[in-house]
N, C-alpha and C positions, 0 to 999 in steps of 0.2 A: 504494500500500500504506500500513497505518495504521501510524505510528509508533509505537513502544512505550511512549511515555511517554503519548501519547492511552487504549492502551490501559489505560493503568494507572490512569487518573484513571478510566478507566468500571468497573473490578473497585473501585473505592470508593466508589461510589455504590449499590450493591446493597446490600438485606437481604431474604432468602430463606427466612429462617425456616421450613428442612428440617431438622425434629426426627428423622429415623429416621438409626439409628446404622453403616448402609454401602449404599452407592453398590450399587442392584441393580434389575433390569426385574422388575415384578410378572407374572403368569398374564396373559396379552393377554387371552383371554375372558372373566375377571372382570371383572365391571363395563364391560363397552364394552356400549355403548346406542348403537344405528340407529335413525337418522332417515329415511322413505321421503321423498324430495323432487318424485314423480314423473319421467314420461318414463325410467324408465330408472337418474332419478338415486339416490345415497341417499349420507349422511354418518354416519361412527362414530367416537362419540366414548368414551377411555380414562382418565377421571381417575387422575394417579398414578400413569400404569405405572412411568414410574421414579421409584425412591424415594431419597433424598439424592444429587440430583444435585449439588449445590454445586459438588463437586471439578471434574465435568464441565462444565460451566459457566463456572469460572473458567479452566481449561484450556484452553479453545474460544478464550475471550477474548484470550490472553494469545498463546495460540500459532499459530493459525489462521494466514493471511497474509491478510486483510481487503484487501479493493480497494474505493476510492470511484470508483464510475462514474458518468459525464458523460452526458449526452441529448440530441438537441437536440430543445426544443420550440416550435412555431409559428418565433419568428423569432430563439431566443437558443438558447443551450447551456447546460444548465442541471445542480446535482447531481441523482444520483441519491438518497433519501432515505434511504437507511441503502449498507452495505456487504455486499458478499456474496462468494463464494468455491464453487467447483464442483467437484469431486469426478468424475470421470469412471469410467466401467467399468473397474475393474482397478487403480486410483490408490491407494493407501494412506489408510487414513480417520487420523484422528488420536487417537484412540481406541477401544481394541476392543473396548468397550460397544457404540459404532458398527456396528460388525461384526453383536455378537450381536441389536442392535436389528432391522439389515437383515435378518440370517437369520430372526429371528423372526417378522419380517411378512410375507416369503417364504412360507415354512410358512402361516401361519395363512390367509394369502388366497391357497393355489394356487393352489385349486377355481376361484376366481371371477375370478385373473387367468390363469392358465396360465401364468405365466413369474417368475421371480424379480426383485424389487428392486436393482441393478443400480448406480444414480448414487445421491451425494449432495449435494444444491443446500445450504448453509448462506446466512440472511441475518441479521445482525449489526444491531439496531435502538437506536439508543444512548439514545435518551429517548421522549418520547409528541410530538417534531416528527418524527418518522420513521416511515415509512410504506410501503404497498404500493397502488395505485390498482386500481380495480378491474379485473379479468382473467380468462381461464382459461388453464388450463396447455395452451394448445394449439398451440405447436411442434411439427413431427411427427409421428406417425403417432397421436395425439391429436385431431389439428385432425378425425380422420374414423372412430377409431373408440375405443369406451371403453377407459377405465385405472383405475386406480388410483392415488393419490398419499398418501403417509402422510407426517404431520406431525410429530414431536415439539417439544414448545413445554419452555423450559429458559428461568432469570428469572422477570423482573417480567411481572404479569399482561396480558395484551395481548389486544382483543375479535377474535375473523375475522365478517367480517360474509360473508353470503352473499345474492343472489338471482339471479331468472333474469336469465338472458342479453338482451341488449338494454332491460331494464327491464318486458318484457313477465311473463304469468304461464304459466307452464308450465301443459299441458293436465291436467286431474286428477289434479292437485298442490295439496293444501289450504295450500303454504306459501309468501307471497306475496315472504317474506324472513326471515334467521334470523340473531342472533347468538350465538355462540359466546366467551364467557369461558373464556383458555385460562391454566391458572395454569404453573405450575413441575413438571414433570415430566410433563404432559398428551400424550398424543396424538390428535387426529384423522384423519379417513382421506375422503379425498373419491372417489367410487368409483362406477361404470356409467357413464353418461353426462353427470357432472357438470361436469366440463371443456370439455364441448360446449354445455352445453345452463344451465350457470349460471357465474357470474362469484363470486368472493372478494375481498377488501379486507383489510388491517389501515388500520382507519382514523388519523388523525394524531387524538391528546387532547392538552388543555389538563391531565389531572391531571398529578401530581408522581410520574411512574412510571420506576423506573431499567431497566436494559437491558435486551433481552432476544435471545436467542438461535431459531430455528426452523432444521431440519433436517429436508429435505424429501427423501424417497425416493422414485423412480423407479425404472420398467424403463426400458431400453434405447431411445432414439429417442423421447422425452420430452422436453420441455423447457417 
């Protein structure tokens, strides 16, 4: 677990310059733009649903209980690149923004999931050496058939790269790879067969970018 005085030096490296005057989730269906990625897949993305998240933000930071986890790779054991923390079916979120965020994605993608949003994955990215390699979310009943996974991105700006699976190009899919600039109160949404059928990334940057925060919602038997 991160000690608090770590955490404190990461809430002073931020400037988020969120000009709206209180902490609130905008209309989901305004402004969200789908991307078709073929096979199945498609990505949507929410500039801004939430608006002054600051308070949220620093609250995650500060109170969370962050865990650095270990790996081992080829022939060493090595960190994991950022910290993260998991939220389980039924666990208390840490704020009940949280809460109305889950419900609201619930609702808005029943049709297309049949089931509610359920867990919440948080991973804690402390500067641009911290990272996620490429993956899909396919622990679970994932690994064989579509989901949905929604993203809120909170902080500093941080790109999600996307492409297919294996390096190959999906069948009549005009998109060979895609990145996504995710700023401060952003949501994405990776949805049908994306998890199967393409892999994601936050890559590591050389810019001068301070922390940033993602909170990742699932249904049930995801990971």
């Amino acid at each position: 677990m991160v000690g608090y005085s770590g955490v404190m030096d990461l809430m002073l490296q931020g400037s988020l310059l969120d000009l709206a005057d209180e902490m609130s989730l905008g209309r989901l269906a305004a402004g969200l733009h789908r991307t078709e990625l073929g096979a199945g897949a498609w990505v949507d993305v929410r500039p801004g649903w939430l608006a002054a998240g600051d308070e949220l933000f620093a609250l995650l930071v500060r109170s969370v209980p962050w865990r650095a986890e270990r790996r081992t790779m080829y022939d060493s054991v090595v960190d994991v690149p950022r910290l993260t923390r998991f939220y389980a079916a039924g666990e208390p979120l840490p704020h009940p923004l949280l809460d109305t965020a889950r419900d609201a994605l619930s609702v808005h993608y029943e049709a297309e999931l049949g089931e509610p949003f359920v867990t919440a994955g948080m991973c804690l990215y402390r500067d641009g050496r911290d990272s996620v390699a490429w993956h899909g979310d396919r622990i679970g009943r994932s690994n064989d058939v579509d989901t949905i996974v929604a993203i809120l991105s909170l902080g500093s700006a941080r790109t999600l790269a996307l492409r297919p699976r294996n390096g190959g190009r999906i069948p009549g899919s005009l998109q060979k790879a895609l990145r996504l600039p995710l700023a401060h109160g952003d949501l994405v949404v990776m949805g049908g067969s994306c998890q199967r059928t393409w892999d994601h990334a936050i890559p590591k940057t050389s810019e001068p970018v301070g922390p940033r925060i993602s909170v990742q919602f699932r249904v049930a038997g995801v990971r």
